[in-house]
C-alpha positions in Angstrom: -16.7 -0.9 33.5 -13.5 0.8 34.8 -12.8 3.8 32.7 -9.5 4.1 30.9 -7.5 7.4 30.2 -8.5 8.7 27.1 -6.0 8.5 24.3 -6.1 10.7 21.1 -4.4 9.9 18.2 -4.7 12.8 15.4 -5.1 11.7 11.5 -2.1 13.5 9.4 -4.9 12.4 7.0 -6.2 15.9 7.4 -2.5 17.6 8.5 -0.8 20.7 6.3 2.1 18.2 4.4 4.4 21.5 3.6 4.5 22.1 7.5 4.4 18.2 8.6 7.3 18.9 10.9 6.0 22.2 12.8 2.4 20.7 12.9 3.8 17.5 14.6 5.7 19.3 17.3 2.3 21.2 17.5 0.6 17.8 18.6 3.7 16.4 21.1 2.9 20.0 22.9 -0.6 19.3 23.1 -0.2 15.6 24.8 -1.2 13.7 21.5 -0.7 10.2 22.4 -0.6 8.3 19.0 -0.4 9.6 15.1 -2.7 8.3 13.2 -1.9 7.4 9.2 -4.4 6.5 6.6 -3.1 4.1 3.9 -5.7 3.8 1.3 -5.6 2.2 -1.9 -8.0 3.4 -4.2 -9.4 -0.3 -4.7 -10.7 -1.0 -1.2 -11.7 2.9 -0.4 -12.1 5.2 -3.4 -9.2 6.9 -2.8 -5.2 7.1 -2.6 -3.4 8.4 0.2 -0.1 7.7 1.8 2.1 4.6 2.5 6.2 3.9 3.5 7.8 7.0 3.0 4.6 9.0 4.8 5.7 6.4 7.7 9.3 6.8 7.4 9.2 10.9 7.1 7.1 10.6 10.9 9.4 8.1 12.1 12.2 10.8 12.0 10.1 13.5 13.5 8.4 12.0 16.2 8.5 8.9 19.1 4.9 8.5 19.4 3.7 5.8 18.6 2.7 5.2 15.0 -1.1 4.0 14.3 -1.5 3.0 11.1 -4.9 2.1 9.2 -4.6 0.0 6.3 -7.8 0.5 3.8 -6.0 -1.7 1.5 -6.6 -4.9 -0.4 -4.3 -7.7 1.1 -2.9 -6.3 3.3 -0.6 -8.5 4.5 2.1 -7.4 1.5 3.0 -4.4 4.3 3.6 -6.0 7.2 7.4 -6.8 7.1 7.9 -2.8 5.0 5.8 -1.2 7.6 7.5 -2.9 10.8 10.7 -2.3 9.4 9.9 1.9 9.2 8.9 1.9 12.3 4.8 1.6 12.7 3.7 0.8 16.4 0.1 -0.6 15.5 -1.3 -2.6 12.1 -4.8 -1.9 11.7 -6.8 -3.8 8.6 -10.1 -5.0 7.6 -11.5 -8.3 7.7 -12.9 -8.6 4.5 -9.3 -7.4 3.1 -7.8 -10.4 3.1 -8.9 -14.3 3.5 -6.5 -15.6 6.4 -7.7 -13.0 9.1 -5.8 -14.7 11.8 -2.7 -15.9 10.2 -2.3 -12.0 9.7 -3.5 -11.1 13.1 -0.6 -13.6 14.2 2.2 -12.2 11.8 1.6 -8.4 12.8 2.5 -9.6 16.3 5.7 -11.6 15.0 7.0 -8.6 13.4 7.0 -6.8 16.6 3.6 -4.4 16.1 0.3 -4.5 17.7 -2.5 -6.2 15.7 -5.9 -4.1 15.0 -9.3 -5.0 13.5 -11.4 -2.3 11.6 -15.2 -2.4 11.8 -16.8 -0.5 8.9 -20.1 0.3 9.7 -22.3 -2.6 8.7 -19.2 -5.2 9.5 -20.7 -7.5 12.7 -19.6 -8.0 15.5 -18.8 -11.7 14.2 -15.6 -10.4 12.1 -13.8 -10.3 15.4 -15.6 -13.2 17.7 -13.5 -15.9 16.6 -10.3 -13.7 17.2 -10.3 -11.8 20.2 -7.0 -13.4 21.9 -4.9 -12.2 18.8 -6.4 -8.7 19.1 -4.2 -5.7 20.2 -7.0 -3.3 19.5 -10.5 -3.0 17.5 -11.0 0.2 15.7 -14.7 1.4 15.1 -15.4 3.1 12.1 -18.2 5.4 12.4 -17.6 6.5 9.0 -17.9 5.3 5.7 -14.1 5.0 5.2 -12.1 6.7 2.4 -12.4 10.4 3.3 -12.0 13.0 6.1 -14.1 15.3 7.3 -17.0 13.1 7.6 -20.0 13.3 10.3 -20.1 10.7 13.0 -23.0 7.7 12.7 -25.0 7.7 15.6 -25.4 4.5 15.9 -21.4 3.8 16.3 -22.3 4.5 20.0 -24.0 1.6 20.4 -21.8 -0.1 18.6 -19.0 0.8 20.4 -20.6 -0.5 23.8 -21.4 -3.9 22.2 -18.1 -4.6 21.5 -17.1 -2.9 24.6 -19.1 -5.8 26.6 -17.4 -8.6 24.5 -13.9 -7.7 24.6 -14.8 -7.5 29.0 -16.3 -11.2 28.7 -14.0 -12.2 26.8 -11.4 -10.8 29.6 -9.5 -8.9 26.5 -7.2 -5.6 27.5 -7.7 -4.8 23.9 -7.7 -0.9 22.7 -10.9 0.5 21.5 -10.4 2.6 19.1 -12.9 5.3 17.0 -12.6 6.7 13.5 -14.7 9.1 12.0 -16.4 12.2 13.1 -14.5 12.8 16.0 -14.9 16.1 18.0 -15.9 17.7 21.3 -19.5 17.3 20.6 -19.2 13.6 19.8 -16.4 12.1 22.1 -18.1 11.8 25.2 -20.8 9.9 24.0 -18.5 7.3 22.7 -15.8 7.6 25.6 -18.9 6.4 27.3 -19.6 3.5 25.4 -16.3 2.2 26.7 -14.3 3.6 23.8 -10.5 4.7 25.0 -9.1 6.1 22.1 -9.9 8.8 19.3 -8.9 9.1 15.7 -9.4 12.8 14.7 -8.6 15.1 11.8 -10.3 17.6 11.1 -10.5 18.5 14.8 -7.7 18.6 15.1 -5.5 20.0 12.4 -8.6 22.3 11.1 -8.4 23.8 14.9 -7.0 27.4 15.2 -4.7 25.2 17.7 -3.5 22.1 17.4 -2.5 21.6 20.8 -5.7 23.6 22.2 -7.9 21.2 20.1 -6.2 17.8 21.8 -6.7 19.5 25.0 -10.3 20.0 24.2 -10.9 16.3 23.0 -9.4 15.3 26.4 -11.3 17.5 28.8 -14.6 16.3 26.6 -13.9 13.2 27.8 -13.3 13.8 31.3 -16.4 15.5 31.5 -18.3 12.9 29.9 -16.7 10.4 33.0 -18.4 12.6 35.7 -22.0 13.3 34.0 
């Protein structure tokens, strides 16, 4: 398996809204590669977080890419409003809608990459049938709805099972991990063949935002020479 750079992409899920601005610049300096955004909808996750104008606000404060996670009920209702502001990657669930692919296919029309999220008792199956429309396949190794969350062991292997498929299947896909992220966690699942991190906490609960990305990064460099 040819090891790919790791990417981190911090949740503003867990970010300080009254200094959104200072605390993104705080992530650009640390080499943050993506921003993450949680859009839940109370009905699919018990709970309510943010949606356009969260998206809109980060479009006007930052380039990097914009990763959005939608923990929504049909979620196809967003995909023309959230292309239009400005998100970089569509992320929903399988069991969040009934045409999986017809979605898969009209995230890519409207100019965004298409994601898959794996709670964690989804299969494997939820994304077998669809791998050539997959951009990237998120891993939750939560329960989704809430931050600060430990990380499920058994995510790693997880993680390396769909590491294998997306090689067989010849797929340049990104693999992606939510939940639990931190220094003591992210080798293990940089190792499974995951390339790229969601994390809050660790990041924005950090003394440092940019020391914390840093950290993340060098965990996983380490992890590629043990």
């Amino acid at each position: 398996m040819t090891r790919r750079p790791a990417r981190i992409a911090p949740s503003v899920l867990s970010a300080d809204l009254g200094h959104l601005a200072e605390q993104i610049k705080e992530l650009e300096a640390g080499g943050a590669d993506w921003v993450h955004i949680d859009v839940m909808d109370g009905n699919f996750v018990p709970n309510l977080t943010f949606g356009a104008p969260l998206i809109k606000a980060l479009r006007k404060l930052t380039e990097l890419p914009l990763d959005v996670h939608l923990m929504v009920q049909r979620p196809e209702q967003y995909i023309a409003e959230y292309a239009a502001l400005g998100a970089n990657v569509f992320t929903f669930h399988p069991e969040a809608t009934i045409h999986v692919q017809r979605q898969l296919a009209a995230i890519r029309d409207a100019g965004m990459q298409a994601g898959l999220a794996l709670n964690p008792a989804t299969p494997l199956s939820a994304i077998e049938e669809v791998i050539p429309d997959l951009d990237l396949v998120l891993v939750m190794s939560v329960s989704p709805g809430f931050g600060g969350q430990s990380y499920i062991p058994s995510a790693t292997g997880k993680i390396a099972r769909i590491r294998r498929l997306l090689d067989e299947a010849g797929s340049s896909a990104v693999l992606e991990v939510d939940g639990g992220v931190t220094v003591k966690t992210i080798g293990a699942a940089y190792r499974a063949g995951a390339d790229t991190f969601v994390a809050g906490t660790a990041v924005f609960g950090a003394a440092r935002i940019d020391g914390a990305i840093r950290l993340l990064k060098a965990s996983c460099s380490d992890a590629a020479i043990a």
